[in-house]
N, C-alpha and C positions, 0 to 999 in steps of 0.2 A: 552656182549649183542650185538647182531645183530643192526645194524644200522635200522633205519624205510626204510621201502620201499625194504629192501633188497631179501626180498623173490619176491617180486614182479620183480626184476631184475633178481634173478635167473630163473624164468620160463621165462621170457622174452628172456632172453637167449639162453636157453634149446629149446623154441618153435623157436627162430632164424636158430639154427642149424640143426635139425627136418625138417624146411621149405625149406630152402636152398638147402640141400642133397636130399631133393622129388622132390624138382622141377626139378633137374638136371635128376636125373637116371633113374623115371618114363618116361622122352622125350626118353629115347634109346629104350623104349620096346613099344612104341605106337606113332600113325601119330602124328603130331602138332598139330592138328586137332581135334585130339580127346580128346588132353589133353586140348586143349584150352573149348572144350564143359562141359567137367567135373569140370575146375576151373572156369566155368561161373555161377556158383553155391557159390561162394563165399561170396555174400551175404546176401544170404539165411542163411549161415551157420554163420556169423558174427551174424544177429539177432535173431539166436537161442540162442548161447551162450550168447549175450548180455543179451536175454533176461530170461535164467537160473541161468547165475552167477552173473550176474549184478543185476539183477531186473528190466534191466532198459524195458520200453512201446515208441511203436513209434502208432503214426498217422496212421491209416486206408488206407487213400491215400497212405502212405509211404510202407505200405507192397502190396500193390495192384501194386503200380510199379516195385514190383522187378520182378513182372511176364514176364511183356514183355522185361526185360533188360535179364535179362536169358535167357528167351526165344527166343530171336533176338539174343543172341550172338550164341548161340546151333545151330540155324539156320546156321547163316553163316557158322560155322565150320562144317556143316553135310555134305559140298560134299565129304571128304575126310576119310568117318568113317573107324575105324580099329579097333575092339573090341580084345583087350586083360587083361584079368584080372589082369596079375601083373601091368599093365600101368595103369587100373583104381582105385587100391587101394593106388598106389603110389601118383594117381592125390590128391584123397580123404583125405588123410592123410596129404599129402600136403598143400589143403584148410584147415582144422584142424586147421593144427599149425600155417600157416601165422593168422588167424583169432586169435588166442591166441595172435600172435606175436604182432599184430595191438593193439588188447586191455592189453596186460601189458606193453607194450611201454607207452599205454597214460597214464595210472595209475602211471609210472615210471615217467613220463617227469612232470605229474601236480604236479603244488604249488613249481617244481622246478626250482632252477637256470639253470639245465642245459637242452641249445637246441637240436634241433632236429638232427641238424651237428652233436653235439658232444657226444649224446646220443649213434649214431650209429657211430663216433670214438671207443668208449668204447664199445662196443660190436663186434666190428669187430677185436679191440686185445685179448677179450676174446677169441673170436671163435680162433681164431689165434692161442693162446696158450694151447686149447683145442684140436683143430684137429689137431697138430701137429707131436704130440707122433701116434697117431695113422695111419698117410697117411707114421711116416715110417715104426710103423710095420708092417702094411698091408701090403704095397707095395715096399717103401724104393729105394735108390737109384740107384740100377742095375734096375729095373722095369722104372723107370723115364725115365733113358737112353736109354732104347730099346722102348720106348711109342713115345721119344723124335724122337729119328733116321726114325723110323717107318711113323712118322707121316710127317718128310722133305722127305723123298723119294719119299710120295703117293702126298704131296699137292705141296711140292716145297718149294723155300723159302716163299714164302706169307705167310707161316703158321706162322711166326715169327709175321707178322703185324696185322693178325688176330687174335693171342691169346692176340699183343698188345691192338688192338682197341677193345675184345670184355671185355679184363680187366679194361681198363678205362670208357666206357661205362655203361657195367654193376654197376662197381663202382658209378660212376655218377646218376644212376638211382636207387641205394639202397642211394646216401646220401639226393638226391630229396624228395624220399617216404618219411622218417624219419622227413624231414623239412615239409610235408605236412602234416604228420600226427600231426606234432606238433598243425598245427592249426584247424584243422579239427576231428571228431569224426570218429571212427574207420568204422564206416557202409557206411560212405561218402567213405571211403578210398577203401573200399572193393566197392562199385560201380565205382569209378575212374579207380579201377584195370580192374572190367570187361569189361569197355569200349575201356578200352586200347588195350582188346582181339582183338575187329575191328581193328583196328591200325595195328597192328600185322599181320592181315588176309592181311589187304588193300597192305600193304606196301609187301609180301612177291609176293601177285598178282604182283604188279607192278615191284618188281626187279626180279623175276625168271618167270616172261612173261608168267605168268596161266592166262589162259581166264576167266574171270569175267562170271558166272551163277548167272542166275536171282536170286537162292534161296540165293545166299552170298549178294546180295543187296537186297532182303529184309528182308533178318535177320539185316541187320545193319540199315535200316532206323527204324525195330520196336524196336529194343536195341536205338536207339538216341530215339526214342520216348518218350520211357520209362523212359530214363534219364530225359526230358524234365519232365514228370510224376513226377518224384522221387523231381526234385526242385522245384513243384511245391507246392508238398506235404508237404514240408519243410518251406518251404518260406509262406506257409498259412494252418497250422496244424486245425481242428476245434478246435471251441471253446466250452469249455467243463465247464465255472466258474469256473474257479480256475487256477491259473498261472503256472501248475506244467508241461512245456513243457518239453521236456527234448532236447537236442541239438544235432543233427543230423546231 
C-alpha cells in the first residue's frame, strides 16, 4: 500500500518538472517581456484551480485585487511585446503547472514533519534522477561538449562564472520559495511571484541601461497598488456570520 500523501507527491513532482522545463524553453522563443505579461496571470489561474479542485472561496476584495496586480504588471512589460505562439503556450502551460506545483507542495508539506528546505531537497533528487536518463538520451555527452566549447569561444571565460552564479542563485531562490510557501497559502505565493515580475523589469532597466517609459512606472505603482488591495482584502475579509474564512 502506498504511503498517505503519496500521490499528492507525485503530481507535485510531475507539476515541478512540467514548470521548470516551460519556464526555461518558452524565454528562447519570446521577449522577457512577454513572458513576464503572460505569467502575470498567475494568479488568476492559482484561484481558479483553487477554486475547482479545492473548493476552496476567497473574499470579494481578494478577487477584485488581482485585477490591478495583473494588470500593472502586463502594463509594465507591454513596451517590449513580441507575440509568438509557441512562447505563449509555453508561458501558459507553464503558469498551469507552477500553480499545481504551489498547491500539492502545500498539501504535501501539511500536518507534516517535513519543511519547506527539505521538501524541495527531496524533489530536486527526484527531478535529478528523472531527467537524467533523458538529457543523455536526447542529447548526451558529444552534444554537451560542443554546446560547452561553443558557448567559451562566443562568451569567454565568464561563461564559467555565469553558469556558476546563475546555479546558485537560481538554487537559492527555488529553496526560498518552498520555505515560503511553507508558511503561506499558495495564492499569497502566486501574488509574490507576480510582483517579483516588477523586480525583474526594475532591476534589468537598471543593469542593461534601458530608459525607464512612463507606461513601465505605471504599471508597477498600479500592480504595488493592487498588492496593497490584495492585503488588505486579506487582512479584513467581510463578515459574513459564521467563521468559515479560509487563509489566504
Amino acid at each position: 500500500m502506498r504511503p498517505r500523501g503519496y500521490a499528492a507527491r507525485e503530481l507535485d513532482r510531475d507539476a515541478t518538472l512540467f514548470s521548470e522545463e516551460d519556464s526555461v524553453s518558452h524565454m528562447s522563443k519570446v521577449a522577457v517581456s512577454f513572458t513576464h505579461i503572460i505569467k502575470s496571470g498567475e494568479p488568476a489561474v492559482s484561484v481558479l484551480v483553487s477554486r475547482l479542485l479545492l473548493g476552496e472561496s476567497f473574499p470579494m476584495p481578494v478577487y477584485l485585487s488581482l485585477l490591478p496586480i495583473i494588470g500593472g504588471c502586463a502594463l509594465s512589460a507591454a513596451t517590449e511585446l513580441n507575440f509568438n505562439l509557441t512562447g505563449l503556450m509555453g508561458a501558459m502551460v507553464s503558469n498551469i503547472a507552477f500553480v499545481f506545483r504551489n498547491i500539492f507542495s502545500k498539501k504535501g508539506m501539511k500536518g507534516k514533519s517535513v519543511g519547506g528546505m527539505n521538501y524541495y531537497a527531496c524533489l530536486s533528487m527526484l527531478s535529478l534522477l528523472i531527467l537524467t536518463p533523458f538529457a543523455i538520451a536526447v542529447e548526451g555527452p558529444q552534444l554537451w561538449a560542443i554546446g560547452w566549447h561553443k558557448a567559451l569561444s562566443q562568451i569567454g571565460p565568464n561563461f564559467i562564472w555565469w553558469v556558476v552564479a546563475q546555479s546558485v542563485f537560481y538554487h537559492l531562490y527555488n529553496q526560498v520559495s518552498y520555505m515560503s510557501l511553507n508558511e503561506i497559502s499558495p495564492l499569497t505565493f502566486s501574488i509574490g511571484n507576480t510582483m517579483k515580475r516588477i523586480s525583474v523589469i526594475v532591476a534589468s532597466i537598471i543593469i542593461f541601461n534601458t530608459p525607464l517609459q512612463p507606461i513601465t512606472a505605471l504599471g508597477a505603482a498600479i500592480a504595488i497598488s493592487g498588492t496593497f488591495l490584495y492585503s488588505q482584502g486579506v487582512r479584513n475579509p467581510p463578515y459574513t456570520g459564521t467563521d468559515s474564512r479560509v487563509r489566504v
